[in-house]
N, C-alpha and C positions, 0 to 999 in steps of 0.2 A: 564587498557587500556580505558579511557575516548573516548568516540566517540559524533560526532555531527551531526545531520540531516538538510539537506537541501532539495528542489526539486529538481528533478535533471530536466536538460534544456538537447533539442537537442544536441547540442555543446559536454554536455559532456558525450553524449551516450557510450562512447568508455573506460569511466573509467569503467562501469560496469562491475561487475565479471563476468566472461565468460558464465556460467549456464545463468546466470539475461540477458545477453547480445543477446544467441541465441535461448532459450528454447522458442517455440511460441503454444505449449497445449492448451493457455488459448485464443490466438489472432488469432489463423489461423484453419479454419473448414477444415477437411480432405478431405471434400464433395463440398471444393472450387474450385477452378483454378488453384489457386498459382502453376506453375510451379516448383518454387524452393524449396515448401515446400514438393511436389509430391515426389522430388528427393531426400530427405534425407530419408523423411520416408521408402520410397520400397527400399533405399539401407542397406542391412546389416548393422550391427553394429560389427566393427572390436574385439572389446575388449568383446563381448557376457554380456554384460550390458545396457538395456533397460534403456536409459537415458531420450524418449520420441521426439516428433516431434525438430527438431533443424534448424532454417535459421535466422543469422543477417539482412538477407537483410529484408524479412518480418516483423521481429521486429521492424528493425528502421523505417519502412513506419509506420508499426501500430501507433509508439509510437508517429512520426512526425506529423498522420492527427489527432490525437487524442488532444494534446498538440495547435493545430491549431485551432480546433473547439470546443475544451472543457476546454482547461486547463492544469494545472498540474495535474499529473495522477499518479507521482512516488514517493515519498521519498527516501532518498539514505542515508544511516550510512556511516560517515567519521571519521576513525579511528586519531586523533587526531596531532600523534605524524608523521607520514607516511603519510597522508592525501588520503590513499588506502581507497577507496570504498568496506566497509564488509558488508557490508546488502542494500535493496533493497524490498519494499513494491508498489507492483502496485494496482491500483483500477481504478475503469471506469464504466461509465454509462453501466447496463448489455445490453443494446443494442450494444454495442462497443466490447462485448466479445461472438464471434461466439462460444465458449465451454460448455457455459452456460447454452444455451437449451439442451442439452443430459444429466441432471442430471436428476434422476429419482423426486426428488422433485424441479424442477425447476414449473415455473419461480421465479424470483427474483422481490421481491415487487414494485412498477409501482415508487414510492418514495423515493426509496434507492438506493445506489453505492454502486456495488459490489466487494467487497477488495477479490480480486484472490489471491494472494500469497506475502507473507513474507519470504524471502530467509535471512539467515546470513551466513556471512563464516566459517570454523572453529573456534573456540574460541570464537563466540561471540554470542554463541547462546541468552546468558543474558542479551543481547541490544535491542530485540523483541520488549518489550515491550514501548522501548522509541522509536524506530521507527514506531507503532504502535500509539502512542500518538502524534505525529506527524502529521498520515494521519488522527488522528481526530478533531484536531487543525484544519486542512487544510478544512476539509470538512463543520466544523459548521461556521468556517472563511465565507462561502460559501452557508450557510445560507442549507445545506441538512438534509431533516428530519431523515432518519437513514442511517446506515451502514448494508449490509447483505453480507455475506459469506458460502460457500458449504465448511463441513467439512469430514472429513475422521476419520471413527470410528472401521475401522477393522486392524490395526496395518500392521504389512505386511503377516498374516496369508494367505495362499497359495488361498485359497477360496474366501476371499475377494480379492485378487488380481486378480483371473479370474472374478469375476462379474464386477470390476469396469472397468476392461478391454474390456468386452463386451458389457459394457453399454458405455462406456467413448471412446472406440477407434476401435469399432466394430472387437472387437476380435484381433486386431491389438498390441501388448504389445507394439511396439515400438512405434506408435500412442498415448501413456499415458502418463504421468511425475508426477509419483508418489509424487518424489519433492516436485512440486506443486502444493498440496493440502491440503491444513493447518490441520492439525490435527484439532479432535473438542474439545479435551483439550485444547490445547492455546487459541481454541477461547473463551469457556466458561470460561477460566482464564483470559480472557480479559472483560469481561462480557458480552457477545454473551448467547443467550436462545434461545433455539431450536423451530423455528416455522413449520415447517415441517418435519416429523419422516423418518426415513430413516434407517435400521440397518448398514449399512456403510458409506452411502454419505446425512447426516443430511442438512435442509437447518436452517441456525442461522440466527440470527438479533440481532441488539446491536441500540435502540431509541437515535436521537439527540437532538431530539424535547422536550422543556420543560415541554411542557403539559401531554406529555406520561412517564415523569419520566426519571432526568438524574441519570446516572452511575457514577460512580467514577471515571471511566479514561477520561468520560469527563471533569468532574470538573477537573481534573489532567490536561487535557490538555488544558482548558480553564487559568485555571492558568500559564500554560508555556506562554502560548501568550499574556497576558495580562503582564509577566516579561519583555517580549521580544520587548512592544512597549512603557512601562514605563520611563520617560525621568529621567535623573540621579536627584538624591534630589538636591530642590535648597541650599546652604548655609544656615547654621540655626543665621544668623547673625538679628537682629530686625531693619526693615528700620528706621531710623533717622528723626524726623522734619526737612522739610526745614524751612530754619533762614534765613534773610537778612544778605549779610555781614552790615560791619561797616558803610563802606563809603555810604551803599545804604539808611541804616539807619540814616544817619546824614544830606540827601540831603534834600532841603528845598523845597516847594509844591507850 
């Protein structure tokens, strides 16, 4: 099942998969305003599954001012054959992610964009990686010195899910989105090193910057973009002398 990445634009907010579409953990502080984020959270959860904070409508503002004053912010896996949207990668200046500061190793380097969450949909867990290389195409495009991400190192043992809940959601489970919080395997399989310690919630970094030594999935991703703007070979034919015809040849001076 070949998949292809794009950014995803306003317009086609609405192909997102549902999760990618409404989950706002990472964009909406609990300690805020938002009316409409108030009211999911303090209402139960029908199915007794902590799925975390949920409002489309705060998402597509988030995603709208963001996209307005900064840029592309999302990548999006399009599954080839169906052109269903499987995966979804957001990142953002960490001033633009109100969730940010409640990590125990926060803040996030004054020089980096913060890659929140890599979501895929069933089956395609193994496309990560190229949606991943994607948001790093996108970011050196863009001239940013590195990438940082907050990962998650306690699996879903019971203990680590009450601390991160008390740290992350003020005791609130349903305030969390476990979801979205990258493991710190994928990140360190991505080539993320751990710059602040953390026994659950690590803070990573992954340099863009040539001076400080690049990684492979840049060159990987440097390589996709430089395929991707390369014009088709010209013809391997040998240009010709030009020759006078005949007539121009025999005209008298």
């Amino acid at each position: 099942m070949a998949v292809s990445v794009v950014s995803l634009e306003l317009e086609d907010f609405e192909t997102l998969p549902l999760h990618s579409r409404r989950c706002v953990f990472w964009e909406v502080d609990r300690s805020g305003t938002s009316p409409a984020i108030d009211a999911v959270i303090t209402s139960p959860s029908t199915t007794g599954d902590a799925v975390g904070p949920e409002s489309e409508f705060d998402k597509e503002a988030w995603l709208s001012g963001l996209l307005l004053e900064w840029g592309v912010c999302c990548q999006v896996a399009i599954e080839q054959t169906t052109e269903r949207v499987v995966g979804a990668a957001f990142y953002s200046p960490p001033g633009r992610v109100p969730r940010a500061q409640h990590f125990p190793t926060a803040p996030v380097g004054a020089d980096a964009v913060l890659l929140t969450t890599i979501r895929m949909e069933p089956g395609f867990e193994s496309e990560a990686t190229t949606l991943f290389d994607a948001v790093v195409a996108d970011l050196v495009r863009r001239g940013v010195r590195a990438v940082e991400a907050f990962g998650f190192s306690g699996d879903d043992e019971s203990l680590a899910m009450d601390l991160v809940t008390l740290l992350l959601g003020s005791g609130m489970a349903s305030d969390v989105c476990r979801r979205c919080i990258l493991p710190t395997d994928l990140l360190t399989g991505f080539g993320f090193e751990v710059v602040a310690e953390d026994p659950y919630l690590p803070r990573l970094r992954l340099e863009l910057d040539e001076g400080l030594g690049w990684k492979s999935q840049v060159e990987r991703a440097l390589q996709k973009l430089v395929e991707s703007i390369t014009p088709p070979a010209m013809a391997d034919s040998v240009p010709q002398p030009v020759t006078c015809s005949a007539s121009s040849s025999s005209a008298k001076v």
